[in-house]
C-alpha positions in Angstrom: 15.5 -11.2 -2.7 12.8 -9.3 -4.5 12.8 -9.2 -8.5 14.3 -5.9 -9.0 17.0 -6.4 -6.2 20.1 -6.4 -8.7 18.9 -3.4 -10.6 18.7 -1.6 -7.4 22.1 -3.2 -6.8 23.5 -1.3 -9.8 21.7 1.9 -8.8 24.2 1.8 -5.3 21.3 1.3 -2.9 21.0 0.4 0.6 18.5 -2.0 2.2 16.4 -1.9 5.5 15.6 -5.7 6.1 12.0 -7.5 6.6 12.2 -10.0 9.8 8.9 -11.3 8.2 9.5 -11.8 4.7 13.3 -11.9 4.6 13.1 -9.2 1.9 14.8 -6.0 1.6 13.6 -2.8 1.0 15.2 -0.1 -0.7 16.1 2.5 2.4 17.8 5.0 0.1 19.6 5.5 -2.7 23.0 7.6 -3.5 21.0 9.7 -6.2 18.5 11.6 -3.7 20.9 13.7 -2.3 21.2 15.3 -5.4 17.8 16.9 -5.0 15.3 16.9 -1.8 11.9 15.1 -2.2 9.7 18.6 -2.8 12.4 19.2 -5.5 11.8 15.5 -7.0 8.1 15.4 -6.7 8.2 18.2 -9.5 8.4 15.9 -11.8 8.2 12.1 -10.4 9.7 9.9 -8.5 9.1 6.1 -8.4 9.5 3.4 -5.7 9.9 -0.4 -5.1 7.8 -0.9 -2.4 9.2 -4.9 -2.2 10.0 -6.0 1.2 7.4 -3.3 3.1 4.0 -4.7 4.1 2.5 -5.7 1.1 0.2 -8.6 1.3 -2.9 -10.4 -0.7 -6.2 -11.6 1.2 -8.1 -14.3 -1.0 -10.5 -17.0 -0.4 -14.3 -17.5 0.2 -14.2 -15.8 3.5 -11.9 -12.9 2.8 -14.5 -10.3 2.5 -15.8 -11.1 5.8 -12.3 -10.8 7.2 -11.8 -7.9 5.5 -15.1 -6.0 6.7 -14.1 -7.5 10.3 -10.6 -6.2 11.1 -10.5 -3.4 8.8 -12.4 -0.3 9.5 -12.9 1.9 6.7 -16.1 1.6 4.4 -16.6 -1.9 2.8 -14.8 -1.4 -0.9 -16.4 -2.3 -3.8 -14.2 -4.4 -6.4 -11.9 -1.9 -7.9 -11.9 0.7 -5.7 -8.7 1.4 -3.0 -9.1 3.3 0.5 -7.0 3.5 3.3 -8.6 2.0 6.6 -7.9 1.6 9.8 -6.6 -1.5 11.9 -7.7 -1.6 15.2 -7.8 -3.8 18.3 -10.5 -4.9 20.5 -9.8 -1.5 22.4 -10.1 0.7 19.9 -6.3 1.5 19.9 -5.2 2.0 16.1 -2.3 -0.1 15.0 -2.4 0.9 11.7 -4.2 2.2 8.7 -3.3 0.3 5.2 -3.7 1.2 1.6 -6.7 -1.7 0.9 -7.5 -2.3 -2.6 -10.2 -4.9 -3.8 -8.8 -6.7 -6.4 -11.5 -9.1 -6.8 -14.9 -10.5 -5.5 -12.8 -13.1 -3.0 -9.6 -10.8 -3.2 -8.2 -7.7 -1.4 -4.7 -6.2 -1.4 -2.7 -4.2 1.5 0.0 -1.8 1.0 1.9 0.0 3.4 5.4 1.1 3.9 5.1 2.7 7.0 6.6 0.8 10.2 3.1 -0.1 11.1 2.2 -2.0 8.7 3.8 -5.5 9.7 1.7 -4.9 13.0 -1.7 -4.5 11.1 -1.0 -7.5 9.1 0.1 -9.3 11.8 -3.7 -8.7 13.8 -5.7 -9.5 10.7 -4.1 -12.9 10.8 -4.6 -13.1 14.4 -8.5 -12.4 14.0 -8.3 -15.0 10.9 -7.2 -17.3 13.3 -10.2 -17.4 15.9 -12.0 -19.6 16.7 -9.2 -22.1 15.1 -9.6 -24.7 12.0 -13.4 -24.7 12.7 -13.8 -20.8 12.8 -15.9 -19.1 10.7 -12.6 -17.1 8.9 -11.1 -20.4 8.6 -11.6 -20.2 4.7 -9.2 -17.6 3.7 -5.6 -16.9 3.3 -2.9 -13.8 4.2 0.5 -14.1 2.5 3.0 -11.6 1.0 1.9 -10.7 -2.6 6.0 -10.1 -3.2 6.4 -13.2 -5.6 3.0 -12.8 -7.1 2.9 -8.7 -8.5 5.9 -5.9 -7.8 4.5 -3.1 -6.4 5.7 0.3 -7.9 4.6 3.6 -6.3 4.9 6.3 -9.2 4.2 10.0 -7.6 4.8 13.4 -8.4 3.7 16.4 -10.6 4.4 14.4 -13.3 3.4 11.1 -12.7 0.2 11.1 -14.5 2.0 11.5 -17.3 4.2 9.3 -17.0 1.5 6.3 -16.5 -0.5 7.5 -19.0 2.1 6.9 -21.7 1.6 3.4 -21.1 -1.8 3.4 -21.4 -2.8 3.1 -25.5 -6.4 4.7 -24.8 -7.4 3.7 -21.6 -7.7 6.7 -19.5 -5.8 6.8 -16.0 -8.0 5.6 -12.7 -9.4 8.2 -10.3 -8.6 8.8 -7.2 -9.7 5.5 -4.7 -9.9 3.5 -8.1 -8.0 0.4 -9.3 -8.2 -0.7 -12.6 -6.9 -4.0 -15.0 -5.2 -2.6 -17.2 -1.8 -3.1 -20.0 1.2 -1.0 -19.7 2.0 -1.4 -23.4 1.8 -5.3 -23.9 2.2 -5.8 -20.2 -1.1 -7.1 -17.7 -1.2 -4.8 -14.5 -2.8 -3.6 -11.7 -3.3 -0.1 -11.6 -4.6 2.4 -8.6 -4.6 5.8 -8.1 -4.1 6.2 -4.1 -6.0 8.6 -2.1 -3.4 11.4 -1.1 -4.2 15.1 -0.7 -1.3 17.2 -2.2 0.1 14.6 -4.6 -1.0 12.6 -7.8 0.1 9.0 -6.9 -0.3 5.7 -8.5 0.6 2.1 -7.7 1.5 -0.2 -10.1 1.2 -4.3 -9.0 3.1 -5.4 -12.2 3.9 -9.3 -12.9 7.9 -10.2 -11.6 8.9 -11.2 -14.9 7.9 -8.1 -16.3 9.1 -5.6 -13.6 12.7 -5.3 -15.0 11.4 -3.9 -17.9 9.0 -1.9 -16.6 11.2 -0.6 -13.8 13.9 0.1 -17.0 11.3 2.0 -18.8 10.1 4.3 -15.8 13.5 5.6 -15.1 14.0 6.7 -18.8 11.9 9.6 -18.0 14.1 12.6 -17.8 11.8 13.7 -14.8 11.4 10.6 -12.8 14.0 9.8 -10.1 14.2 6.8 -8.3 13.5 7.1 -4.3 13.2 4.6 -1.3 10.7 3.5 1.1 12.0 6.9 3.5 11.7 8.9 0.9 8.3 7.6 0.4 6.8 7.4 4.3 8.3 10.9 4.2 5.7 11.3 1.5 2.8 10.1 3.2 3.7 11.8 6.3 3.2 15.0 4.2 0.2 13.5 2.1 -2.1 11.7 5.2 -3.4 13.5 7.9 -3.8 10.8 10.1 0.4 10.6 9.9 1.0 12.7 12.6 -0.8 11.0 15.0 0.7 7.4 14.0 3.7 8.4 14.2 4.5 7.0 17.6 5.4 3.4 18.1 2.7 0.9 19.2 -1.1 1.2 19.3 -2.0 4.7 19.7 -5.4 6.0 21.4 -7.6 8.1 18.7 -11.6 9.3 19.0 -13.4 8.2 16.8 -14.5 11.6 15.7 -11.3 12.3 14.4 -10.6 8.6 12.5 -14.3 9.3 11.0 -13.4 12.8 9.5 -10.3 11.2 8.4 -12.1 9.0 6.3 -10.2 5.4 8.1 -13.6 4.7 10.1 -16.7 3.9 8.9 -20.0 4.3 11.3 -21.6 1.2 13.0 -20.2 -1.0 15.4 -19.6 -4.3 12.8 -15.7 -4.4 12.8 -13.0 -5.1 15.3 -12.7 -2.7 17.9 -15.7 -0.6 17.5 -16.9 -1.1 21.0 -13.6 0.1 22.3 -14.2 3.2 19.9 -17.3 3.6 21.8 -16.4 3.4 25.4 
């Protein structure tokens, strides 16, 4: 169970289950029907994103991993992007919040029903070539135990974060910072979404009780779950539409350049296919 599983017990949740983590994730709770989403995002709404896709890349060779099967611009450490997964063909299977935590260290997000798919290829292109392949040095494994991610969004969730803050300012958009939320450590991002001020939070399990306590005092922040949430993005990402069939879906690459997912050149995974 993820770290905040009781409270969300106490708030009358339900739970879609992970087949590959064996978490849940909050579908839904009682409390949204008392206002839609567009109503909610008025003020703010936060999220447990436990028990989506939400997994850490780290070791010697995880940059080259990284620049391999994902497709968006290489990131700098501390900045975030969304980027497309593709496969040999070209065929998107996904396209992941990515954050670069560190020089040896990246972090995907995403609560859509593609993500599990996308994680799922990285670690298959990890695995070429076998123990002597050239990716051999790096490791993909659910973040869950490690940081709780908490998706704060809405009209007010800037300040909402920024009450935390002391005197550091709040990231811009496609940034991640370190950063103390009061006395606590945290990661802190502001994702890329047209329409909507959003930030994640990766905050340490033992902490996360408190901090998920604290967020919900906030006359204006409501608690939502991960359909609440892909609802969100659907609105928020304008590559949504077109994901939003089920398996790999055929895209040019016109349109997953203007959308920012797809960088130019022909160095990653499925770039060829792009081409042809």
């Amino acid at each position: 169970m993820g770290a905040l599983y009781e409270e969300h017990l106490l708030l009358g949740a339900s739970f879609l289950p992970n087949d590959s983590t064996g978490l849940l994730a909050v579908r839904s709770y009682p409390c949204e029907s008392e206002k839609d989403l567009v109503e909610a995002l008025r003020g703010a709404v936060v999220a447990d994103l436990t028990g989506t896709t939400y997994a850490l890349l780290s070791g010697d060779a995880a940059p080259d991993l990284a620049r391999s099967a994902l497709a968006g611009r290489p990131l700098s450490v501390g900045e975030a992007s969304f980027e497309a997964v593709l496969r040999g063909d070209g065929s998107v299977l996904g396209a992941p919040l990515v954050l670069r935590t560190g020089d040896h260290e990246h972090v995907l997000v995403d609560p859509t029903p593609r993500g599990e798919a996308a994680v799922a290829w990285l670690e298959l292109v990890r695995g070429a070539g076998g123990d002597e392949g050239p990716l051999r040095d790096c490791a993909l494994e659910d973040a869950s135990d490690m940081l709780v991610p908490l998706l704060c969004a809405g009209r007010g969730a800037g300040s909402v974060v920024s009450d935390y803050l002391s005197q550091a300012r709040l990231p811009r958009a496609g940034e991640v910072a370190s950063v103390r939320l009061d006395a606590i450590p945290a990661l802190l991002a502001r994702v890329p979404v047209a329409g909507c001020e959003a930030y994640l939070l990766l905050v340490p399990a033992p902490s996360s009780r408190a901090i998920w306590r604290s967020l919900l005092s906030f006359a204006e922040v409501s608690p939502v779950g991960v359909e609440a949430v892909r609802e969100l993005l659907a609105r928020s990402l304008p590559w949504a539409a077109a994901l939003s069939a089920e398996g790999p879906v055929a895209l040019s690459r016109a349109e997953l350049e203007g959308w920012g997912i797809v960088r130019d050149g022909d160095d990653f995974v499925g770039a060829r296919g792009l081409a042809s």
